[in-house]
C-alpha positions as CSV (number, residue, x, y, z in Angstrom):
1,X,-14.7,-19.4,-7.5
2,X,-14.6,-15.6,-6.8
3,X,-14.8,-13.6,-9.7
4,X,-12.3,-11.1,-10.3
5,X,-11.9,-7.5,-12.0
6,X,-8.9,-5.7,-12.4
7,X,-9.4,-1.5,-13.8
8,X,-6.0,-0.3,-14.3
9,X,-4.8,-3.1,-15.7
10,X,-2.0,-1.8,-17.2
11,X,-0.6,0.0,-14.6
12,X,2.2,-1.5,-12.6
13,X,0.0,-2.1,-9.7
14,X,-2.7,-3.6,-12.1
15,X,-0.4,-5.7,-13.5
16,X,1.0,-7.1,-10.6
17,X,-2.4,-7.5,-9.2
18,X,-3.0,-9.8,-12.2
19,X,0.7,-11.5,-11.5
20,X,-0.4,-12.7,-8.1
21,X,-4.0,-13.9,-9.0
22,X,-2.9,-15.8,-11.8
23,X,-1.3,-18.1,-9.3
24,X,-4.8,-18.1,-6.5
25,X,-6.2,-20.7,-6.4
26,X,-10.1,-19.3,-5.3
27,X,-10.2,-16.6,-7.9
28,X,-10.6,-16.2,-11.7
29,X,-10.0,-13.4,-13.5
30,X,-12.8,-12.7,-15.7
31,X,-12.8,-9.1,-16.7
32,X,-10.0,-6.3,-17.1
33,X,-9.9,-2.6,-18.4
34,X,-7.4,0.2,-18.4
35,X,-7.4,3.6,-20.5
36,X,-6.2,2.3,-23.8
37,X,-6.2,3.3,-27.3
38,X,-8.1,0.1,-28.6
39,X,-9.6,-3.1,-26.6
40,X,-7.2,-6.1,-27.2
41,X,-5.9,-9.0,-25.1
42,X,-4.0,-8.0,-22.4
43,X,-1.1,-10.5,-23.6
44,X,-1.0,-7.9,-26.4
45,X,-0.7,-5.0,-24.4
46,X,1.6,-7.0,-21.7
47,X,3.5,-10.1,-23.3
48,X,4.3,-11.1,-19.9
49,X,1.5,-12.7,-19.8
50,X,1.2,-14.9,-23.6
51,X,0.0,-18.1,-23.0
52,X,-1.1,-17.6,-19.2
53,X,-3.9,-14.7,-19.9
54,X,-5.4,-14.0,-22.9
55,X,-9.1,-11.9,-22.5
56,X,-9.6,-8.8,-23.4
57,X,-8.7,-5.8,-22.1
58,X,-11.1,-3.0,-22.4
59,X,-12.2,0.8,-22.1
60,X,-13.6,1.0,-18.5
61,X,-17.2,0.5,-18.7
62,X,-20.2,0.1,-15.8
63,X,-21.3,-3.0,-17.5
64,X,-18.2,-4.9,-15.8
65,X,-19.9,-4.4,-12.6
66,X,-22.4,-7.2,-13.3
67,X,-19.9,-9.8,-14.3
68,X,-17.5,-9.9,-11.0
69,X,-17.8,-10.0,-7.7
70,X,-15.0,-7.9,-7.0
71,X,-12.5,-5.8,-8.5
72,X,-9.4,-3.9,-8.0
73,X,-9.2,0.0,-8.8
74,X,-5.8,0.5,-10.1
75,X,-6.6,3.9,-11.2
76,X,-4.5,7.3,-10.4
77,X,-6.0,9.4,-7.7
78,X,-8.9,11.4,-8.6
79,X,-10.4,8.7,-10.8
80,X,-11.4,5.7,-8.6
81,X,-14.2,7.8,-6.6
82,X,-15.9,8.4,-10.1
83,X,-15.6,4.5,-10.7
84,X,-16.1,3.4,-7.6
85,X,-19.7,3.9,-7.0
86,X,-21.0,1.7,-10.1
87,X,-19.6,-1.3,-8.5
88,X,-20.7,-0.3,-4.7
89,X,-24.6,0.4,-5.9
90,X,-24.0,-3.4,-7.1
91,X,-23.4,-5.2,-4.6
92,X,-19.6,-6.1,-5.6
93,X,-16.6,-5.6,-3.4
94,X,-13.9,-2.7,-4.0
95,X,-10.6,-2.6,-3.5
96,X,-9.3,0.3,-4.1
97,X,-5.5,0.9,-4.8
98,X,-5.6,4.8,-4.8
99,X,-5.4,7.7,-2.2
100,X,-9.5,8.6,-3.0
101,X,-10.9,6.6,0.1
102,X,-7.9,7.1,2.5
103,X,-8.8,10.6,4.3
104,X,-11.6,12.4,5.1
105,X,-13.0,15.0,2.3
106,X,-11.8,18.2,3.5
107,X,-8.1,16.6,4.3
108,X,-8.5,14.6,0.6
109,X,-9.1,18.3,-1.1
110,X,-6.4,20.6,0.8
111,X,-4.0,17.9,-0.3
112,X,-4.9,16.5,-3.4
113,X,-6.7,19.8,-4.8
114,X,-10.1,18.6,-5.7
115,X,-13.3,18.0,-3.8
116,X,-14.3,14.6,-3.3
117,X,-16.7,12.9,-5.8
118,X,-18.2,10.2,-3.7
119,X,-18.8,11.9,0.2
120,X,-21.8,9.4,0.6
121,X,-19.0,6.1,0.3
122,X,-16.1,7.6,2.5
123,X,-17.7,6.8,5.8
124,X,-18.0,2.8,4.5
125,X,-14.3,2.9,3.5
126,X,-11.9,0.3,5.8
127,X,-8.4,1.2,5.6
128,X,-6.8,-1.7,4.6
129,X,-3.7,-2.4,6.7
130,X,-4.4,-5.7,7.8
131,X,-1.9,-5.8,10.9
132,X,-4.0,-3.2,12.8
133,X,-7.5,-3.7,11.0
134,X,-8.1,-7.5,10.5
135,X,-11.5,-7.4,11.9
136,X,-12.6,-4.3,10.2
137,X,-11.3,-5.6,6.7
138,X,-13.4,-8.9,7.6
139,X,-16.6,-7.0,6.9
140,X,-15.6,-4.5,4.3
141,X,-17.3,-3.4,1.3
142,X,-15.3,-0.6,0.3
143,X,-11.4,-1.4,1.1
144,X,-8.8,1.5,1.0
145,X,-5.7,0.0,0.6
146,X,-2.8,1.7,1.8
147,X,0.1,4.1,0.1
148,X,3.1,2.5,-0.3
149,X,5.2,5.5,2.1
150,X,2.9,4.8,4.8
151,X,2.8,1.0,4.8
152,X,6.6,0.3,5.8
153,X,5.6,4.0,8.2
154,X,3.4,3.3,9.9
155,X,4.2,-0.4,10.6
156,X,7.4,0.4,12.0
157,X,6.3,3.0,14.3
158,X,3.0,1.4,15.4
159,X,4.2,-1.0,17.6
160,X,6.6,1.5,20.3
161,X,3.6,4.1,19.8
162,X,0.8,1.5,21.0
163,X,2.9,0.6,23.8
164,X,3.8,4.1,25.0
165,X,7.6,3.7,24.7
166,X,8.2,7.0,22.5
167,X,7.0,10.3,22.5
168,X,4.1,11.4,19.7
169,X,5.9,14.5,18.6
170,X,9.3,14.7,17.0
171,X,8.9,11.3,14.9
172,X,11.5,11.7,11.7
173,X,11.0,9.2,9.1
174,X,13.6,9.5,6.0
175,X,12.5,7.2,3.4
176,X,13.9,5.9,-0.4
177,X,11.7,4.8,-2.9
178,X,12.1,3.3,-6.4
179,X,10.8,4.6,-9.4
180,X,7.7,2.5,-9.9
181,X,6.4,4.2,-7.1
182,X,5.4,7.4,-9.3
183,X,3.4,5.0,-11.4
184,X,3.4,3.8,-15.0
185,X,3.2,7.2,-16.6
186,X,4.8,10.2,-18.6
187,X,7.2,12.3,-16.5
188,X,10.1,14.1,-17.4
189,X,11.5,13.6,-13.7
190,X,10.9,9.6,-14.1
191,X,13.3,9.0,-17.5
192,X,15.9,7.0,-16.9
193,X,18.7,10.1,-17.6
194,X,16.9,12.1,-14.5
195,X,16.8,8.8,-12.2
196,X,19.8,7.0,-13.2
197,X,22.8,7.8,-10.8
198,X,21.3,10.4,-9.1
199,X,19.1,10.6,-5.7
200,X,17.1,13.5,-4.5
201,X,14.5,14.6,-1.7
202,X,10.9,15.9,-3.5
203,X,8.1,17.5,-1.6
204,X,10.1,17.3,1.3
205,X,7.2,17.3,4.9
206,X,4.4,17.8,1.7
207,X,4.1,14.4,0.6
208,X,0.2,13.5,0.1
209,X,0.8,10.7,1.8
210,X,1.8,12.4,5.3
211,X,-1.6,12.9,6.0
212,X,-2.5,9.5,5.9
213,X,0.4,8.3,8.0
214,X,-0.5,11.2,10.4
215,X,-4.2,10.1,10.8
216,X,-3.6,6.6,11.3
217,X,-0.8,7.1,13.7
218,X,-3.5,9.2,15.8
219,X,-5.9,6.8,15.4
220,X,-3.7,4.4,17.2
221,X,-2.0,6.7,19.6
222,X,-5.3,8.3,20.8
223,X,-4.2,11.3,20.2
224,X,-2.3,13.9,17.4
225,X,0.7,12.9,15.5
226,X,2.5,14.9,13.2
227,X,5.5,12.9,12.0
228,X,8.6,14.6,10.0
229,X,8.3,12.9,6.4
230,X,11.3,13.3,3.8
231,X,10.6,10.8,0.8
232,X,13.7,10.2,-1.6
233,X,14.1,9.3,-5.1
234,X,16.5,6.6,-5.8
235,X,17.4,4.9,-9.0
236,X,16.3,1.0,-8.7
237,X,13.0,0.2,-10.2
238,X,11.1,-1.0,-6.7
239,X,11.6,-1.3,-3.1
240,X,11.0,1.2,0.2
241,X,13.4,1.6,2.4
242,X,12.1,3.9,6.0
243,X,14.5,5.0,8.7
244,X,12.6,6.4,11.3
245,X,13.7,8.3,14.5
246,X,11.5,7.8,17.5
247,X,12.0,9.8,20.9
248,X,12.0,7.1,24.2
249,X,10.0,7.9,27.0
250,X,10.9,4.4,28.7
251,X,14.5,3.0,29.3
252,X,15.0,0.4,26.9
253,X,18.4,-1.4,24.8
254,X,17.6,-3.2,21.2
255,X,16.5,-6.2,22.7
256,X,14.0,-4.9,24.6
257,X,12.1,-3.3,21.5
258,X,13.0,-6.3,19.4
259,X,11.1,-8.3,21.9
260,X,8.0,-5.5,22.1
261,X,7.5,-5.5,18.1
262,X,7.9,-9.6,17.9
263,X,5.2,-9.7,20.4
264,X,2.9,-7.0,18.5
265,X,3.5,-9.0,15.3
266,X,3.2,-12.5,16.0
267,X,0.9,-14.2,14.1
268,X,1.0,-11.5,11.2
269,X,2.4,-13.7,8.4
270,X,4.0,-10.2,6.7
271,X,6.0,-8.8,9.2
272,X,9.6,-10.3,9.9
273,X,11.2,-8.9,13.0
274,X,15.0,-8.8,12.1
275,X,17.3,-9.8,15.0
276,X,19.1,-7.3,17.2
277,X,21.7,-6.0,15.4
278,X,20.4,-6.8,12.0
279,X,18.8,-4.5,9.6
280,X,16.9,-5.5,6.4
281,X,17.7,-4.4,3.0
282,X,15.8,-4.1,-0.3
283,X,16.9,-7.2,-1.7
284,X,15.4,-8.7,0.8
285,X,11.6,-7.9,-0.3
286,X,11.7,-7.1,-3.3
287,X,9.2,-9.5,-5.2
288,X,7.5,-10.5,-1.6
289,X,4.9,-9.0,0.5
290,X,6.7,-9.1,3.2
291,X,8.1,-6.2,5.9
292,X,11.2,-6.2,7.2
293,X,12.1,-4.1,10.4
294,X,14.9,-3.7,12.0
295,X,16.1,-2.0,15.4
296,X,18.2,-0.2,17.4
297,X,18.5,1.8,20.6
298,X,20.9,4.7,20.9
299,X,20.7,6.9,23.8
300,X,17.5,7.9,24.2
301,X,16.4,7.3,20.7
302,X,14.4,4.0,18.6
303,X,15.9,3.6,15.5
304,X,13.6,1.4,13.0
305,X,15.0,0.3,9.4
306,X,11.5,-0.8,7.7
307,X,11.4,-2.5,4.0
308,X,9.0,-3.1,1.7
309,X,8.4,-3.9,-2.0
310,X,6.3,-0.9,-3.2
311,X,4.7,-2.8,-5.7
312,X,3.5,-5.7,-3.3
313,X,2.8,-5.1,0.2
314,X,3.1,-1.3,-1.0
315,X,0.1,-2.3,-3.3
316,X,-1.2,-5.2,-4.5
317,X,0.0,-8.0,-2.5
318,X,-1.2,-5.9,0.1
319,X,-4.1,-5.7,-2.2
320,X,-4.7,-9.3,-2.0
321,X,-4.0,-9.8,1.6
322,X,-7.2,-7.6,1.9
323,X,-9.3,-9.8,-0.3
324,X,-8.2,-12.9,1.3
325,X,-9.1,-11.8,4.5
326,X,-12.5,-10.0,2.7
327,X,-13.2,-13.0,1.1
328,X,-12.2,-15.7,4.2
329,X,-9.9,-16.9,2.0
330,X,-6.4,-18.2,4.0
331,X,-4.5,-15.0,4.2
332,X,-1.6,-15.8,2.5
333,X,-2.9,-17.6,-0.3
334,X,-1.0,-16.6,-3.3
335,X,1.3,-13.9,-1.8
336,X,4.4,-16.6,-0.4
C-alpha cells in the first residue's frame, strides 16, 4: 500500500486530491497539512469528509517527509519550491500541483516575479501530461503537473501540430473558466456579487500560463510557438471550456481531423474524440477527468472545442493519473 501525503489539503485541489484517493484502492492516506489556524481533523475543517477521513490535519512540517512515500503539493505558486526539496532529499515522490516546476527559472521569474528557490530540482522536473509524456512520467521523481488553461490547450492543438496540418503562428485560443480556478482564497474579484451574472476577459495574452502552453507547443512542434491566449471569467463554479483557431496548411473537411486526433489519442483513456459535427459542453466533464474535443473545418481554418473539469484533469485527477502511471499502478484506477 503506497503511502500518501496531501500539503494543501484544504485547497480545492487538495481536497479533491483526497476525494479521489479515498476511493484507490493501492493508496492510504496517512498524513495531510495545509496553512491553518490550529491542527484538527480534516473532517473538522472539511465535513465532507465525517465518517470517511478523520486524521489530523496539520501545520506543514519536514517531519511528514519520513512517513509517506509520496505526496501532493497543493500549495499556491511560490511555495512548493520551498517545500519541495525536503521530500526530494528523501527519497519520496512529488507531485506537484503548482506553476514552480513548469518553466525554466528565468521564464518562471519574468512571469511570476520571483527567482526560483530550487534551480538544482528544475532540471529533474517531468511535465506531467500524460498523453504526450507517458514514458517520461514512468521514471519521475519530481512531477509537474499541468495548469488547468493549458491542459484542455494544449491537448486540443497537439494533435494537427504533430501532424503538420496547421501553421505554428497565428493560433487563437479563447477560453472560459469557472471560478475554482483562481483557488480557494480571498479576492474581492472572486465574491459571488463580482462573478455572478457577469463574464469578463483578465490578463488578456498575459496569462502565466501562456508560457507554459507556449513551451510545450514548441517542444512538440520543433520549433517556436506563440499562441494568442484570451482566458475568461464565467460564473459556474468549475469547468474549462477552449475554442481554439488553428490556420491549415493541408486540405482537409471535419472528418479528416476527426479521424487524425482519434488516431493520436487512441489508447489514452482521457480523451474522447467527439463525432463530426458534435461539440462537448461543460456538463459533460464536470466531476470526470476526462477531455472532450470537438471539431470543425471552415475554409481554411481548424476549429477545436476542448473541455475539461479544472478541478480534475485540470488538477488532481490529472494529479492521479500521474501517480498511477509513477507508481505502475493501472492508469485509471480511481479516476472513472
Amino acid at each position: 500500500m503506497l503511502k500518501v501525503g496531501v500539503v494543501g489539503a484544504t485547497g480545492y485541489a487538495g481536497e479533491e486530491v483526497i476525494k479521489i484517493l479515498l476511493n484507490h484502492k493501492d493508496v492510504a492516506i496517512t498524513e495531510l497539512s495545509a496553512i491553518i489556524d490550529k491542527e484538527e481533523p480534516i473532517s473538522s475543517l472539511l465535513p465532507i469528509f465525517k465518517g470517511k477521513l478523520d486524521i489530523v490535519c496539520k501545520k506543514p512540517n519536514v517531519e511528514m517527509a519520513s512517513k509517506v512515500d509520496l505526496v501532493f503539493l497543493g500549495l499556491p505558486h511560490k511555495v512548493s519550491m520551498e517545500i519541495a526539496p525536503a521530500f526530494l532529499e528523501a527519497g519520496k515522490l512529488v507531485i506537484d500541483l503548482s506553476a514552480d516546476y513548469r518553466l525554466d527559472a528565468d521564464t518562471y521569474e519574468k512571469w511570476y516575479g520571483t527567482s526560483h528557490k530550487d534551480i538544482a530540482n528544475l532540471p529533474r522536473a517531468v511535465y506531467g501530461l500524460p498523453e504526450l509524456y507517458s514514458d517520461e512520467i514512468k521514471k519521475a521523481k519530481l512531477l509537474a503537473n499541468p495548469g488547468c488553461y493549458p491542459t484542455g490547450i494544449i491537448l486540443g492543438i497537439a494533435p494537427a501540430l504533430i501532424g503538420k496540418v496547421i501553421e505554428r503562428c497565428g493560433i487563437i485560443s479563447d477560453s472560459k473558466s469557472g471560478a475554482t480556478g483562481a483557488g480557494r482564497k480571498a479576492d474581492i474579484g472572486l465574491i459571488f456579487c463580482e462573478v455572478n451574472e457577469n463574464l469578463r476577459a483578465y490578463k488578456v495574452n498575459e496569462h502565466q500560463h501562456k508560457p507554459e502552453i507556449n513551451r510545450i507547443l514548441s517542444r512538440v512542434a520543433g520549433a517556436d510557438v506563440d499562441i494568442i491566449f484570451t482566458p475568461h471569467l464565467v460564473p459556474m463554479n468549475r469547468g474549462i471550456l477552449s475554442t481554439i483557431y488553428m490556420k491549415l496548411v493541408k486540405s482537409l473537411d471535419t472528418k479528416d481531423a476527426v479521424e487524425i486526433y482519434r488516431k493520436f489519442y487512441d489508447g489514452k483513456p482521457f480523451v474522447r474524440i467527439c463525432d463530426a459535427g458534435k461539440f462537448p459542453q461543460i456538463r459533460d466533464v464536470v466531476g470526470t477527468n476526462y477531455c472532450d474535443i470537438g471539431l470543425k473545418v471552415t475554409a481554411s481554418t481548424l476549429i477545436a472545442v476542448s473541455c475539461i473539469d479544472n478541478l480534475k484533469k485540470g488538477a488532481a485527477g490529472q494529479a492521479v493519473q500521474n501517480m498511477n502511471i509513477m507508481c505502475g499502478f493501472k492508469e485509471t484506477e480511481a479516476l472513472l
